[in-house]
VOSERO-776989 format. One record per residue (C-alpha): x, y, z; residue number from 0. Coordinates in steps of 0.5 Angstrom, whole numbers. Example, Ala and Ser with C-alpha at 12.3 -4.5 7.8 and 13.67 -1.06 7.14 Angstrom:
BEGIN
       x       y       z   num
      25      -9      16     0
      27      -2      14     1
END
This chain:
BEGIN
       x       y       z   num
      49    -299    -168     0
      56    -299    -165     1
      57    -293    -160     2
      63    -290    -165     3
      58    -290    -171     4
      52    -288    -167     5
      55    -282    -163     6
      63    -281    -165     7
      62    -281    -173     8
      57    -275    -173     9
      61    -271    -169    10
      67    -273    -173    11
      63    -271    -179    12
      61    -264    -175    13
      69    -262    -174    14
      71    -264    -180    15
      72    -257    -182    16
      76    -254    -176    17
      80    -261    -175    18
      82    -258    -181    19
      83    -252    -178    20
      86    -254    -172    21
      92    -259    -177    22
      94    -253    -181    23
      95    -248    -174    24
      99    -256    -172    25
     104    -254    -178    26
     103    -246    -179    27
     111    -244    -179    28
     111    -242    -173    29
     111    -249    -170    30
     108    -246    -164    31
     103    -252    -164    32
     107    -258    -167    33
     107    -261    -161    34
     100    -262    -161    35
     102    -268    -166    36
     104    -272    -160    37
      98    -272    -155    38
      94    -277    -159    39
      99    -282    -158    40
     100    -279    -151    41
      93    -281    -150    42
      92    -288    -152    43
     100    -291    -149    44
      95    -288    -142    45
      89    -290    -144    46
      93    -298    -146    47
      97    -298    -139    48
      91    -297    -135    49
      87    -301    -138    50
      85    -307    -133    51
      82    -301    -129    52
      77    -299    -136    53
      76    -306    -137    54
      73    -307    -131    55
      67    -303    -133    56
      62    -303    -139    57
      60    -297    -143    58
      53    -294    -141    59
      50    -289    -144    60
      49    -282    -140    61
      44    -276    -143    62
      48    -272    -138    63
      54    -271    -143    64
      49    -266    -146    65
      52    -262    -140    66
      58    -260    -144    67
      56    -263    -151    68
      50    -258    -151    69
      54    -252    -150    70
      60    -254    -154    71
      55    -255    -160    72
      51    -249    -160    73
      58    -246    -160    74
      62    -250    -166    75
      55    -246    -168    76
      56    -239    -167    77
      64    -240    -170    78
      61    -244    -177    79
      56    -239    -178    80
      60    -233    -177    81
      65    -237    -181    82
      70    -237    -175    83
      74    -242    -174    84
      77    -241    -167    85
      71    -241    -164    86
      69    -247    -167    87
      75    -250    -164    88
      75    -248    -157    89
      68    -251    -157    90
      73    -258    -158    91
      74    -256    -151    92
      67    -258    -149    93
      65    -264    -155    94
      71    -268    -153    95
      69    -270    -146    96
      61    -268    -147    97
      61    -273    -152    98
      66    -278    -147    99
      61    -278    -142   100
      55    -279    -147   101
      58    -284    -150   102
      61    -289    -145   103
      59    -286    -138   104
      62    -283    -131   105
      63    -290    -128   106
      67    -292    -135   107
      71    -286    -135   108
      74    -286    -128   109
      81    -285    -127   110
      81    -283    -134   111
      79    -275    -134   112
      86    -273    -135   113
      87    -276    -140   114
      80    -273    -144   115
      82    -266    -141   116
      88    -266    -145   117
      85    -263    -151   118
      86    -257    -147   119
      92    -257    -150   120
      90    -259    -157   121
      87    -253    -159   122
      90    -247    -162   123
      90    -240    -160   124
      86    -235    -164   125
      91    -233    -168   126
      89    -226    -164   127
      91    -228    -158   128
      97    -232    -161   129
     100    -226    -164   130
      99    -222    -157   131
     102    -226    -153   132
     108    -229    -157   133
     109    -220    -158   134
     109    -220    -150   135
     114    -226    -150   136
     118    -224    -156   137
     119    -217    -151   138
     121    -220    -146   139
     125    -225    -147   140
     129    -220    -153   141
     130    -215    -147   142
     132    -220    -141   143
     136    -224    -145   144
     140    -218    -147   145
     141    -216    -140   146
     143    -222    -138   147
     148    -224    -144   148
     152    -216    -142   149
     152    -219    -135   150
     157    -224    -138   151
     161    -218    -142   152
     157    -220    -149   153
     157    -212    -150   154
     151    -212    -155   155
     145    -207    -156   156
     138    -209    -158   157
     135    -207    -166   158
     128    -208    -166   159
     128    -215    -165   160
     135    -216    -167   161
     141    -217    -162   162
     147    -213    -165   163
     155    -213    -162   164
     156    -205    -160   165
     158    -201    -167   166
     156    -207    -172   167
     151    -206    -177   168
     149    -213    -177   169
     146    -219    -172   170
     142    -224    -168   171
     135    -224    -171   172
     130    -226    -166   173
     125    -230    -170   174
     118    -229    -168   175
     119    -238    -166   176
     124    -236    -162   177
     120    -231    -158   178
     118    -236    -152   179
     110    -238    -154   180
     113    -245    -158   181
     117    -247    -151   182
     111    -244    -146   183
     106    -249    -149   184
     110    -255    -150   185
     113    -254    -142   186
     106    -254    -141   187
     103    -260    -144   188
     110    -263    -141   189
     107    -261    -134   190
     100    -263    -135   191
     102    -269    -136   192
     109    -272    -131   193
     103    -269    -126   194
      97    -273    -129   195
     101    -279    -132   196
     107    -280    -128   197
     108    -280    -120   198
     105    -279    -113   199
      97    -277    -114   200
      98    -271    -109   201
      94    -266    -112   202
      99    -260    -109   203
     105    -263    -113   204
     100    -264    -119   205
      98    -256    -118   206
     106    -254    -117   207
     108    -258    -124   208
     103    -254    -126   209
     105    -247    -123   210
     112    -249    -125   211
     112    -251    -132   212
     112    -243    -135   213
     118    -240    -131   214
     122    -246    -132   215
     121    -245    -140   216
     121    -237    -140   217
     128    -237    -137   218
     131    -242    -140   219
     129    -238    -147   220
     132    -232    -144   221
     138    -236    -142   222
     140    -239    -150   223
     139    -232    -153   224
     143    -229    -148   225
     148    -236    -149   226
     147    -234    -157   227
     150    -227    -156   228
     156    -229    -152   229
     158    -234    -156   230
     157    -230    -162   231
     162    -224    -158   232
     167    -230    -158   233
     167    -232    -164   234
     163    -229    -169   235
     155    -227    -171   236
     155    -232    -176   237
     157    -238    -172   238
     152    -236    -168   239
     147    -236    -172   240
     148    -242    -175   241
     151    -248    -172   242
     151    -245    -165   243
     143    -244    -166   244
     142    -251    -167   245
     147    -253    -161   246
     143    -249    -156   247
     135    -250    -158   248
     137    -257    -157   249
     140    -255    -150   250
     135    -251    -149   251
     130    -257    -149   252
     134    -262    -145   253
     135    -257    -140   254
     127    -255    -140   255
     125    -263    -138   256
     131    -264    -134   257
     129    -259    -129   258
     122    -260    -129   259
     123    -267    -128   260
     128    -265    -123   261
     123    -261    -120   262
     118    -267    -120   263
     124    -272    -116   264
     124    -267    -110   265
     117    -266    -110   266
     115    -273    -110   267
     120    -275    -104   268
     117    -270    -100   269
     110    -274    -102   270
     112    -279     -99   271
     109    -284    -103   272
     110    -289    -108   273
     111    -286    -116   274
     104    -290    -117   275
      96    -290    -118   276
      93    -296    -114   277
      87    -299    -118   278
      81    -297    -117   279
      76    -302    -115   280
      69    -300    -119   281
      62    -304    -119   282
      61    -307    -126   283
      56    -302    -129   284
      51    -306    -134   285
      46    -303    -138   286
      45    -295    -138   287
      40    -290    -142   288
      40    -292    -149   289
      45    -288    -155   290
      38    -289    -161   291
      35    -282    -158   292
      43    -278    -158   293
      45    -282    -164   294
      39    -279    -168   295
      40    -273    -166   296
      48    -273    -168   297
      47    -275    -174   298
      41    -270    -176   299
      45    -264    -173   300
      52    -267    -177   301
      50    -266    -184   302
      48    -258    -183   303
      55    -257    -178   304
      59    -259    -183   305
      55    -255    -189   306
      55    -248    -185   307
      63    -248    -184   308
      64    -250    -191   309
      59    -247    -195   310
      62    -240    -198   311
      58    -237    -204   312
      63    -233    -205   313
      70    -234    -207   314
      77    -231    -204   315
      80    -226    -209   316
      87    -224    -209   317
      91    -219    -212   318
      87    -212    -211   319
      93    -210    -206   320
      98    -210    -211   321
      93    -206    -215   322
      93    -200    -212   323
      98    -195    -216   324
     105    -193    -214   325
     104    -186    -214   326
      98    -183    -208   327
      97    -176    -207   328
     104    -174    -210   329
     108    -179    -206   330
     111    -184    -210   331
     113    -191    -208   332
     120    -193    -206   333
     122    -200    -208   334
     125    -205    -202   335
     133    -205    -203   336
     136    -213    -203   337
     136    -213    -196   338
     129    -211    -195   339
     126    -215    -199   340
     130    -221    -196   341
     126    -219    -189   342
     120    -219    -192   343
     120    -225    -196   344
     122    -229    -189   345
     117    -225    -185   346
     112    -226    -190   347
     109    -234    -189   348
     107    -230    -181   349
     104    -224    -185   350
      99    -229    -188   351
      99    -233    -183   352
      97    -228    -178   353
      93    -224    -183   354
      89    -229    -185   355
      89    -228    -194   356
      96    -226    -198   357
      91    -221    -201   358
      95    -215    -198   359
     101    -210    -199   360
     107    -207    -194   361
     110    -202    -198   362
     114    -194    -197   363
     111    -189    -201   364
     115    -181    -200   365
     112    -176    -201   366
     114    -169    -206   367
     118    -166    -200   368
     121    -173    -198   369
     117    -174    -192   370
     117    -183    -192   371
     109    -185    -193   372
     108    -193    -190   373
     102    -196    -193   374
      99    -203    -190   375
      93    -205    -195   376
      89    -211    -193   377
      84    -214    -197   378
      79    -219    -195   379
      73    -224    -197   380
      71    -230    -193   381
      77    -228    -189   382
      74    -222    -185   383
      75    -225    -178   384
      83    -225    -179   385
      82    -217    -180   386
      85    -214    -173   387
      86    -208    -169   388
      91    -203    -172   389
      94    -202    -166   390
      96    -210    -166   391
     101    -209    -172   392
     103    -202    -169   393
     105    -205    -161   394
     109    -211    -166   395
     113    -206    -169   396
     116    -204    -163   397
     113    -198    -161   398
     110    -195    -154   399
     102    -192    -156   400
     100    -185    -154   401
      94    -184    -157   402
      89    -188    -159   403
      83    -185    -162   404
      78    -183    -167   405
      79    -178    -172   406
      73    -175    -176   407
      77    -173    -183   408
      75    -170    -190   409
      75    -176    -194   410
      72    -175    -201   411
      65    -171    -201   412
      64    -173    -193   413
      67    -174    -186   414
      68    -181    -184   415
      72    -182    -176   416
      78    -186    -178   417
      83    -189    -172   418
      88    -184    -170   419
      94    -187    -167   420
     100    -183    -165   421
     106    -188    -162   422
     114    -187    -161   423
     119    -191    -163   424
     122    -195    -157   425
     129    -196    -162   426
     130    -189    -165   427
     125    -185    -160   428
     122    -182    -166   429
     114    -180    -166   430
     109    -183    -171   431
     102    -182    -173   432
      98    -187    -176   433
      90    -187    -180   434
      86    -193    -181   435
      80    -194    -184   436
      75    -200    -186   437
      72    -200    -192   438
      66    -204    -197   439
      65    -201    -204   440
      60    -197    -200   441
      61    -196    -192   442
      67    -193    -189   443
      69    -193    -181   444
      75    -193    -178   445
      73    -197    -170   446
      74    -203    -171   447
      67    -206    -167   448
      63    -202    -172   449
      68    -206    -178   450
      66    -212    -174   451
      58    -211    -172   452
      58    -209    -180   453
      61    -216    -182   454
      58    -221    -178   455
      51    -220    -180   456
      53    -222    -188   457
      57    -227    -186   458
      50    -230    -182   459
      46    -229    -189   460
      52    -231    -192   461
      53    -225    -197   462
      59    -222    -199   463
      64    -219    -194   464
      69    -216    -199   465
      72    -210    -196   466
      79    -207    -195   467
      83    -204    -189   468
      88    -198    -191   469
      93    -196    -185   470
      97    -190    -186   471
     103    -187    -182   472
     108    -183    -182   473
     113    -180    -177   474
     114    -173    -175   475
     120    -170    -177   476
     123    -166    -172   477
     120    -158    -172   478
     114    -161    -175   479
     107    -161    -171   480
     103    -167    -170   481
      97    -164    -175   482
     101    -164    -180   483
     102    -170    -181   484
      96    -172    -179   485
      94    -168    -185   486
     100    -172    -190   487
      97    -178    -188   488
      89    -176    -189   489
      91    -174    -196   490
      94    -180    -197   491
      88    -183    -195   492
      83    -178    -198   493
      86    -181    -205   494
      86    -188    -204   495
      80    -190    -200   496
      76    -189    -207   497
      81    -193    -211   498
      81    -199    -207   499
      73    -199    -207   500
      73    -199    -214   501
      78    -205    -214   502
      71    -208    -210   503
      65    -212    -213   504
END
């Protein structure tokens, strides 16, 4: 038996599930992971131009691999059981060199780690961590850039996440793609491999790439955006936003690589040693600890892996949001203008992505006395590990959180402690009030731990996770006291939760 169909085809079929996964986050719409489509090719040109030093030694098995492959294992475990699939790719981190090592052995893998270890930058973020820093870093590059485009007299101000010339009632919209995340990742990778791959092996110059490779791709995105607003007070919003954009992204990356590269010329002259590896001279290993013992216990281990992240007994039902009535406890739903719609529509492909299921609503609801009611209702099956925090949402709507508590409410015949959190508004100053609550047909809470200690154990015995979570929040009008509109809140809430429980199985 080869050592591929002994040791890589099991775990190849183990994967295969979160492979999946992995390749659509590579092409989500954000394309914050698209350039993880270059790093097998990256690997194998390496791998082809060092391979007098490969060939030097055989291949020699080593139980020792189980070190990293065990753990990894136990983990791609707890993700397939939980049916949480980042948790199963984050196990790749420890597979892929665990399985190395198993295989082919440490004399055989020599000189070749850093390449192994490039599936650091092959596996995707949870979408909980992609959705917080790409907030974090849309912040900052949106408020900086523009800083410095009025530096250079663009004279704009910030709406939200869109750039507007002073007075006008239209401009730049900063997309979540634009934000920072998708060059940050990539400018690292970059860094990782010129240090690894390319150069002196000095360990301080390999650390400064590194160090370096984040700021280089902060300020340059901060830079365009600000080149975006100048160039649009010179010209006009939509040249900009059109070939102006194009124009300055590719800039943009042009100008990334060259001062990295730049940065690596004047490290490698103070190096002072030539931009090569000398060879390694390594001994011939012969025989080694035979793969029949790993092998079967692979291939016993495959089978189970794969059918525990497939298996889901329960279908994903869509639709129940778009059930729920358009007149709630006397307020009435208000259709989205042309415009509106527009931007929902072009937000909505990361709502999903984000959220994890299209089973869900944004919609404006107002009330008899003309206060604006806003409803974010979610529903979920299979796909409960995609249901965040409310808070999350509410810090990407461009606000500052005050308050974020518990509040036991009057909801039908009980009192249940929903999520109560007040925020302002960072674009108007104004103050709103927001209520969560998660729900099944017959439990509601409004923590987000006790939403996830009720979800995990179903889906470890893999009964039905179908549930809902209802976020309502309004603002306080000026003169209005904070509990009343806790209260028009809770009365929303007081009559929805039982209409979206009967949408429930």
């Amino acid at each position: 038996m080869t050592t591929f169909a002994a040791l890589f085809l099991p775990l190849l079929i183990a994967y295969a599930a979160t492979l999946r996964w992995c390749q659509q986050r590579w092409d989500s719409p954000t394309q914050y992971f698209e350039h993880c489509w270059l790093l097998p090719i990256v690997a194998a040109v390496v791998v082809w131009a060092r391979r007098d030093t490969w060939r030097r030694t055989v291949a020699a098995p080593d139980w020792r691999g189980f070190w990293l492959l065990g753990p990894a294992l136990l983990l791609h475990l707890g993700g397939a059981a939980l049916m949480i699939d980042s948790l199963s790719a984050a196990s790749l981190v420890l597979a892929v060199p665990g399985a190395c090592w198993l295989a082919l052995g440490r004399e055989r893998l020599r000189g070749q780690w850093p390449v192994i270890w490039l599936v650091l930058f092959a596996v995707p973020l949870p979408i909980y961590v992609e959705g917080r820093l790409a907030f974090e870093l849309k912040e900052l590059a949106v408020a900086s850039g523009l800083q410095v485009a009025n530096l250079f007299g663009a004279g704009f101000e910030r709406a939200g996440a869109e750039l507007r010339p002073v007075g006008a009632a239209a401009g730049l919209f900063v997309a979540d793609a634009c934000g920072g995340l998708r060059s940050l990742l990539a400018m690292i990778t970059i860094g990782y491999c010129v240090a690894f791959f390319l150069g002196p092996t000095a360990w301080w110059r390999r650390l400064a790439l590194l160090l370096v490779a984040a700021p280089i791709a902060l300020a340059v995105n901060i830079a365009r955006i600000a080149g975006l607003c100048v160039l649009a007070r010179h010209t006009d919003v939509a040249t900009a936003a059109g070939g102006g954009h194009a124009v300055l992204d590719t800039a943009a990356w042009i100008v990334d690589v060259a001062l990295l590269l730049l940065f690596d010329l004047l490290l490698s002259r103070w190096s002072g040693t030539e931009p090569t590896t000398p060879a390694e001279t390594v001994a011939p290993v012969v025989g080694g600890q035979s793969h029949r013992g790993p092998a079967v216990l692979l291939w016993l281990l495959a089978g189970p892996l794969l059918w525990l992240s497939l298996y889901r007994p329960f279908a994903d039902v869509s639709g129940r949001a778009e059930r729920l009535p358009s007149v709630v406890a006397g307020a009435v739903l208000q259709p989205r203008d042309a415009a509106d719609q527009a931007e929902f529509e072009r937000a909505k492909p990361r709502y999903v992505e984000l959220l994890g299921t299209r089973d869900f609503i944004w919609s404006h609801y107002r009330d008899a006395g003309g206060a604006p009611i806003n409803l974010v209702a979610l529903f979920h099956d299979s796909n409960w590990k995609s249901v965040h925090p409310p808070r999350i949402c509410i810090e990407g709507s461009d606000m500052d959180i005050e308050i974020d508590d518990l509040l036991p409410v009057a909801l039908g015949q009980s009192t249940t402690a929903v999520s109560r959190i007040a925020a302002r508004s960072r674009r108007d100053g104004r103050h709103h009030v927001t209520l969560s609550v998660f729900g099944t047909r017959d439990w509601l809470a409004g923590s987000y731990f006790e939403f996830f200690v009720h979800h995990a154990p179903r889906a470890l015995l893999r009964t039905s996770n179908a549930g809902f979570m209802l976020r309502v929040e309004t603002p306080i009008g000026a003169g209005e006291d904070a509990a009343v509109a806790v209260e028009r809140c809770r009365r929303f809430l007081d009559e929805l939760v039982p209409l979206a429980q009967e949408l429930l199985p």
